[in-house]
C-alpha positions in Angstrom: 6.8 -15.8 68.8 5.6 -17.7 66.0 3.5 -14.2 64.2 7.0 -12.4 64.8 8.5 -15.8 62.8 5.9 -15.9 60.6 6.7 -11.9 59.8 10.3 -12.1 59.1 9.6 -15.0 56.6 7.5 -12.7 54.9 9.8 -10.3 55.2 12.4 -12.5 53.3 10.8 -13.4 51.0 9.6 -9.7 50.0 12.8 -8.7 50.4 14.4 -11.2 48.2 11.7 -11.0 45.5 12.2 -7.4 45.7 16.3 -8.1 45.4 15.8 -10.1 42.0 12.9 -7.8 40.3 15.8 -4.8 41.2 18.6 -7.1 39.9 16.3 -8.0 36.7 15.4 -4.3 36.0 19.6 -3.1 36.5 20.7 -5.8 34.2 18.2 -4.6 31.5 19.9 -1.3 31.9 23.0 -2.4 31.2 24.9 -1.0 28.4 25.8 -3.2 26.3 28.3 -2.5 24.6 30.5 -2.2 27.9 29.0 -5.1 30.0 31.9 -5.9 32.6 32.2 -10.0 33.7 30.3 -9.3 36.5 27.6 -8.1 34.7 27.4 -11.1 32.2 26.8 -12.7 34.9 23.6 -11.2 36.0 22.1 -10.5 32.8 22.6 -14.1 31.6 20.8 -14.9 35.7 18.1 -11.7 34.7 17.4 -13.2 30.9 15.3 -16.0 29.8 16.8 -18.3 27.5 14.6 -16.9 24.4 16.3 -13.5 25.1 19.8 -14.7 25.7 19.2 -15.8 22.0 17.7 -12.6 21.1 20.1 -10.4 22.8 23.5 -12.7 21.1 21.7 -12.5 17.6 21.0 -8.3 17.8 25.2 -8.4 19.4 26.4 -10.6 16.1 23.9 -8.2 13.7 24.9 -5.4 15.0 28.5 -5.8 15.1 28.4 -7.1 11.6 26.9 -3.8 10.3 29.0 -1.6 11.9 31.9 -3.5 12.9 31.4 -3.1 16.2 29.0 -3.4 19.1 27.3 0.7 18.8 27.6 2.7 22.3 24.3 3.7 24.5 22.2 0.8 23.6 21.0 -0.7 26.9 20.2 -4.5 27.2 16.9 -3.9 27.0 17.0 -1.3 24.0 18.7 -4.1 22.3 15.7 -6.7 23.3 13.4 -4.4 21.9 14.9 -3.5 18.5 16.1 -7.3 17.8 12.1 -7.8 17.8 11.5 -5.0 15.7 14.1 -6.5 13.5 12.5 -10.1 13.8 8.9 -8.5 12.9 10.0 -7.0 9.7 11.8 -9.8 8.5 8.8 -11.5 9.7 6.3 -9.6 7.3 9.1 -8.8 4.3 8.7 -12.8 4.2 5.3 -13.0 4.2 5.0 -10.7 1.4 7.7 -12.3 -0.8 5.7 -15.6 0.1 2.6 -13.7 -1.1 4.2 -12.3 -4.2 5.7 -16.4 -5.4 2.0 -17.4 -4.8 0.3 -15.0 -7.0 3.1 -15.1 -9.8 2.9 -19.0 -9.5 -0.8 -18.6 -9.7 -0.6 -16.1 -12.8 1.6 -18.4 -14.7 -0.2 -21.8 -14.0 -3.3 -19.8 -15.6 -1.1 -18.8 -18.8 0.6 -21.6 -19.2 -3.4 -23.7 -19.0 -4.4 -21.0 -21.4 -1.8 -21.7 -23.7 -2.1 -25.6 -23.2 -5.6 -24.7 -24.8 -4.0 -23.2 -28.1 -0.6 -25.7 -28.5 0.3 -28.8 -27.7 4.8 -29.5 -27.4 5.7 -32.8 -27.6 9.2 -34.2 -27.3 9.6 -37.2 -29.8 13.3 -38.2 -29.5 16.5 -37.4 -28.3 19.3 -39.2 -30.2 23.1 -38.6 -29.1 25.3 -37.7 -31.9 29.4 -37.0 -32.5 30.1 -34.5 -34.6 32.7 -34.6 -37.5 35.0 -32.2 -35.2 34.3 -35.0 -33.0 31.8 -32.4 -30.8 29.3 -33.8 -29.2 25.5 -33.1 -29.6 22.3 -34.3 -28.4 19.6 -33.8 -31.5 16.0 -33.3 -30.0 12.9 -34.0 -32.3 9.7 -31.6 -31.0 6.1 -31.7 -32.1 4.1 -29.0 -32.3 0.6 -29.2 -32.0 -1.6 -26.0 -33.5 -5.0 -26.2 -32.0 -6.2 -22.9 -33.1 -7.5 -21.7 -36.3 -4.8 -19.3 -36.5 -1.3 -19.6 -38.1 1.5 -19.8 -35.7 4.3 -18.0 -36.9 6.6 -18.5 -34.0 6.6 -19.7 -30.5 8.7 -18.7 -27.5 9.7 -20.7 -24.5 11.5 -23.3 -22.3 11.7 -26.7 -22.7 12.1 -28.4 -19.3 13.7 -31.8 -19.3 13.5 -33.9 -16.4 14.5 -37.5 -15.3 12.0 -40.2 -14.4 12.1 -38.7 -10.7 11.3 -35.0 -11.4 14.8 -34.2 -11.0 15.9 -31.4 -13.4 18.4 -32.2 -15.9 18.3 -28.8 -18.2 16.5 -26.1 -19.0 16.5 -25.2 -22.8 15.2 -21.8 -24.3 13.4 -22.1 -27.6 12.4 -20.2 -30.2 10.7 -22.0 -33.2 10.0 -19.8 -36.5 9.2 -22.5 -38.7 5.4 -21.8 -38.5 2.7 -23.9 -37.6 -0.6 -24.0 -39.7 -3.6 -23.8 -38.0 -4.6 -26.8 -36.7 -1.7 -29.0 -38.0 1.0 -30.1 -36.2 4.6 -29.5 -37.3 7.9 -31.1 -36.3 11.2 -29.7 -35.6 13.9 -32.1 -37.0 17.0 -29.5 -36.2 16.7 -28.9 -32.3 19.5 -30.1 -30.1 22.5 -29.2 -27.6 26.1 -29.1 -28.4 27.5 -30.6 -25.1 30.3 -28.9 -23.1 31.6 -31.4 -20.6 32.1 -28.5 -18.4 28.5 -28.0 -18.1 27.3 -30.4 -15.6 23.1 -29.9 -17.2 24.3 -31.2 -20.6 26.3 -34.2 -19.7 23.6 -35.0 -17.7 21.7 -34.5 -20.6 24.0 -36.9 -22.3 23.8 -39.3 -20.4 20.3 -40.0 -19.8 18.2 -42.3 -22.1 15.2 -41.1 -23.7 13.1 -43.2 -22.0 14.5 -41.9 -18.8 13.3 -38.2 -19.6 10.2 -36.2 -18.8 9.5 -33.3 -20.8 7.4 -30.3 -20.4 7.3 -26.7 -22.0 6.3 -23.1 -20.7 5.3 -20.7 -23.8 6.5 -17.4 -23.3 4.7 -16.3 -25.9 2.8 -17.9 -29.6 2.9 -15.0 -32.1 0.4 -15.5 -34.8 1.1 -14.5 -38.4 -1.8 -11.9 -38.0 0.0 -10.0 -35.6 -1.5 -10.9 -32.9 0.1 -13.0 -30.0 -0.5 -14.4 -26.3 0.9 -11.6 -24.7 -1.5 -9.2 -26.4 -4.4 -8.0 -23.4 -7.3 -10.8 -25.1 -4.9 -13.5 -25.8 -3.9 -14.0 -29.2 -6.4 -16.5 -29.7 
């Protein structure tokens, strides 16, 4: 009696395991597209909570891209081409990841190459109200010539931020003046006309000087021999 018992509990239990590996493998061949309540129901019992997720995110892409769920793709078709999906987003990232690391690197190495050649120096900013009653911030910027070249013009962006590394504006330059070689020259006439609209240049405005941190990225220092930082050997 109890090897019969013991046989039809073993039984059960085969045939129940059985029951759910059946139910898991039908709900993955459920279309999806035309899943009746019923079958909701036994995918969501069939699915781990991982791919639930998976399956509502490929249901919401897909839908999106072709404004409606597309016909013939099984529930576990959908599984499967959601990870596909996932995996190439996965490396698309990783390579724009890669591609902002290697242009930060190449411009952290210009921009130390050029440190070498000039020095950019902001020595005031004074707020001033123009006749028209316009109102504009006059910058004062040293420029530093540590070759033994003539600069004839240099090209870049002054970056202004406050105290905390917050930016307050971004301002492209181009100084023709020249610099003589190792001299330093100042520019008395750069500044901002301030458009109230412009949120950068009231903030600019408004902060003091002594508030403000200043840095510059060259572009480019064109020498008067022709020659010029974005030439192959430098310029220098």
């Amino acid at each position: 009696m109890r090897r019969g018992g013991t046989n039809s509990c073993v039984l059960i239990i085969l045939l129940t395991v059985f029951a759910v590996a059946v139910g898991c493998s039908n709900a993955l061949n459920y279309e999806v597209a035309s899943l009746t309540d019923q079958q909701r129901i036994r995918v969501q019992n069939a699915l781990t909570a991982d791919q639930l997720k998976r399956l509502d995110d490929w249901i919401e892409r897909s839908a999106t891209a072709n404004k409606q769920v597309p016909r013939g793709v099984t529930v576990k078709q959908a599984l499967i081409d959601q990870d596909n999906w996932l995996a190439k987003r996965k490396l698309e990232a990783a390579r724009a990841e890669e591609l902002k690391r290697r242009v930060q690197a190449e411009r952290a190495a210009k921009q130390e190459r050029i440190a070498k050649m000039l020095s950019v120096t902001l020595l005031s900013k004074k707020n001033k109200v123009q006749v028209d009653e316009r109102k504009y911030v006059a910058l004062e910027i040293a420029y530093d010539n540590r070759t033994k070249k003539d600069i004839r013009r240099v090209v870049g962006v002054l970056r202004i931020t406050d105290i905390y590394g917050n930016t307050v504006m971004d301002i492209s330059s181009s100084y023709g003046a020249g610099i003589s070689a190792q001299q330093t020259t100042v520019d008395h006439d750069a500044g901002v006309f301030i458009d109230k609209s412009v949120e950068s240049e009231v903030k600019l405005w408004n902060t003091d000087f002594d508030k403000l941190k200043f840095t510059f990225e060259a572009d480019a220092i064109i020498f008067k021999d022709g020659t010029s930082t974005q030439d192959p050997e430098g310029g220098a």
